[in-house]
N, C-alpha and C positions, 0 to 999 in steps of 0.2 A: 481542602483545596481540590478545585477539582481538575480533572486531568484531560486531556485535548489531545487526539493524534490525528496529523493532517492528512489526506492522501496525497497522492502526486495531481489530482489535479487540483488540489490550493498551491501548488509550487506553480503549476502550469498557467494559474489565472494573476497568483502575482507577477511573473515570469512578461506575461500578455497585458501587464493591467486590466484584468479583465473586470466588472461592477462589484464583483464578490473578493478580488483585491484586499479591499479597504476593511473589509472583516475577519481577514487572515492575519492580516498587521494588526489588527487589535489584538486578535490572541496573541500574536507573537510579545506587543508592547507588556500585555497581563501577566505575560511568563517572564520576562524580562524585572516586571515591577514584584515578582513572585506571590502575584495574586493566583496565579494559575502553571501549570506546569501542561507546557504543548510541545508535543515529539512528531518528527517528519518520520514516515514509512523510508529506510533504506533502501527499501525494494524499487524505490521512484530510479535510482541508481539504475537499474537496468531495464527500464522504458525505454521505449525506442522514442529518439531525441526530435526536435522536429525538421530534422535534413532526412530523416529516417533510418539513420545510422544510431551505433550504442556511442558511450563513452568508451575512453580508452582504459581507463581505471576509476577506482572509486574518490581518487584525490580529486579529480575532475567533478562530481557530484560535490563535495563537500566544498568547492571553490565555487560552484554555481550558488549554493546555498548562502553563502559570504554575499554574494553578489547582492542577492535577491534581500537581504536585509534575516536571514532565517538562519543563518549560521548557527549561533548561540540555542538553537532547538536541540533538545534530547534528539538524539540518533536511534532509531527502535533497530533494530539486525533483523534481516529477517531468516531462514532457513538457508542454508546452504544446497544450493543446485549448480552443476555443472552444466555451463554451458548457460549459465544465466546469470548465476549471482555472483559477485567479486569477491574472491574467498580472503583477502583480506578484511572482509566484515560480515559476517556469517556465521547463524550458530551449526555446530552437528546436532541434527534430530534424535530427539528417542522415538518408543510407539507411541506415549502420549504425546508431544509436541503432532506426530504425524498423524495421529487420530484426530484430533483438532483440525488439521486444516485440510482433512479427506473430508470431514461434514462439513466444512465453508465450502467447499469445491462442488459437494454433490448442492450445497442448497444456491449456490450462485451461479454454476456453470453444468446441470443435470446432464447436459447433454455435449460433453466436451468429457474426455478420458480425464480419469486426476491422473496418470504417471506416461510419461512419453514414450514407453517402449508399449502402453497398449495405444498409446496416439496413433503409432506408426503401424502398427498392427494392423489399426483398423483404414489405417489410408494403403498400405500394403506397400510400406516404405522401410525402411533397414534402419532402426533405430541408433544401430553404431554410426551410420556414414550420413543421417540426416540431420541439418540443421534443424534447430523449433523453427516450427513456423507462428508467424503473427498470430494469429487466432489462440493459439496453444501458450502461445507464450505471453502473451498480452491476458490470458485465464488464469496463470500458474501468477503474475504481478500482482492482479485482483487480489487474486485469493493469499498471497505471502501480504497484503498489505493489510487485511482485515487479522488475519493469522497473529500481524505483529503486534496490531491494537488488541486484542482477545484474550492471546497469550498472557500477557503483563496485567488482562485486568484494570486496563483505564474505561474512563467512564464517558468520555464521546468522540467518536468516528465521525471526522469532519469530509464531507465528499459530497463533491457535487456531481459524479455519477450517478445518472440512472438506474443504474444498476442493482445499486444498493439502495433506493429508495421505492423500490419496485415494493408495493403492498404486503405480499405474502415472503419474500425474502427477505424486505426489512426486517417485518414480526420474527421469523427465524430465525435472524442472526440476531436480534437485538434478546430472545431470549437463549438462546445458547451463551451468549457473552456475556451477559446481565450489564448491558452498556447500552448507552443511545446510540443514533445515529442523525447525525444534524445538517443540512446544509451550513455555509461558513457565517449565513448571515445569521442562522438559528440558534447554532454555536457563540457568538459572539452574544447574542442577546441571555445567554447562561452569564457571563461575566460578574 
């Protein structure tokens, strides 16, 4: 059987109905019928929402999910980060879990700090008294969401970011992970 983890933007186009909708709910239907086993990034939890405000907690995520028809998906955790991740669902890092996701960082975001005290560093900001900022912290979601597909070893990363279909990043991460990476309509035609 094979195994399916969505990013946040398949939450964001069910969410929107967006064309590629209609292929997120087949996977979910195929997990449901236990033809397939499809997990949401946790990390989607602490995306900035679209009023551009976070959630209040992580129950709020798992109520949107309910909403959205996506409830019943495997929940993947991603690392635990202050000031980003709801430590009610977060794992503690080791150096391998952290070595994994300093090479998805360097190959998806080369030119973005992986740790926010050299973020700040390099903007000449005081990492105790500054907020993330967007850029940094929208890198650090990326990369905890590839991190939680990786991690576990499933076999397709569904996203219809750019980002991760980019030629020479694909190749990179899809052999570091030894997983695909699919858009939702290319994902669905695996079924």
């Amino acid at each position: 059987m094979l195994t399916f983890t969505l990013d946040t933007n398949c939450i964001i186009a069910v969410e929107e109905a967006r064309s590629e909708a209609s292929s997120i709910l087949q996977l979910a239907s195929a997990h449901r019928s236990g033809l397939a086993s499809v997990g949401v990034v946790a990390i989607s939890a602490s995306e900035r929402q679209k009023d551009g405000g976070n959630l209040k907690n992580f129950a709020e995520f798992k109520q949107k999910l309910s909403w959205l028809g996506l409830g019943d998906l495997v929940l993947l955790e991603p690392m635990m980060y202050w000031g980003v991740t709801y430590w009610d669902f977060g794992l503690l890092s080791d150096d391998k879990m952290v070595s994994l996701e300093r090479e998805i960082h360097h190959i998806l975001f080369p030119n973005i700090q992986f740790s926010w005290v050299d973020h700040c560093n390099n903007l000449g900001l005081n990492p105790e008294t500054a907020k993330p900022d967007k850029k940094w912290r929208n890198a650090k979601c990326d990369v905890q969401a590839f991190w939680s597909h990786a991690f576990r070893k499933r076999d397709v990363f569904v996203t219809s970011d750019r980002e991760f279909h980019a030629n020479m990043k694909k190749q990179r991460l899809v052999s570091l992970s030894e997983s695909r990476i699919e858009t939702p309509e290319g994902a669905a035609k695996l079924l």
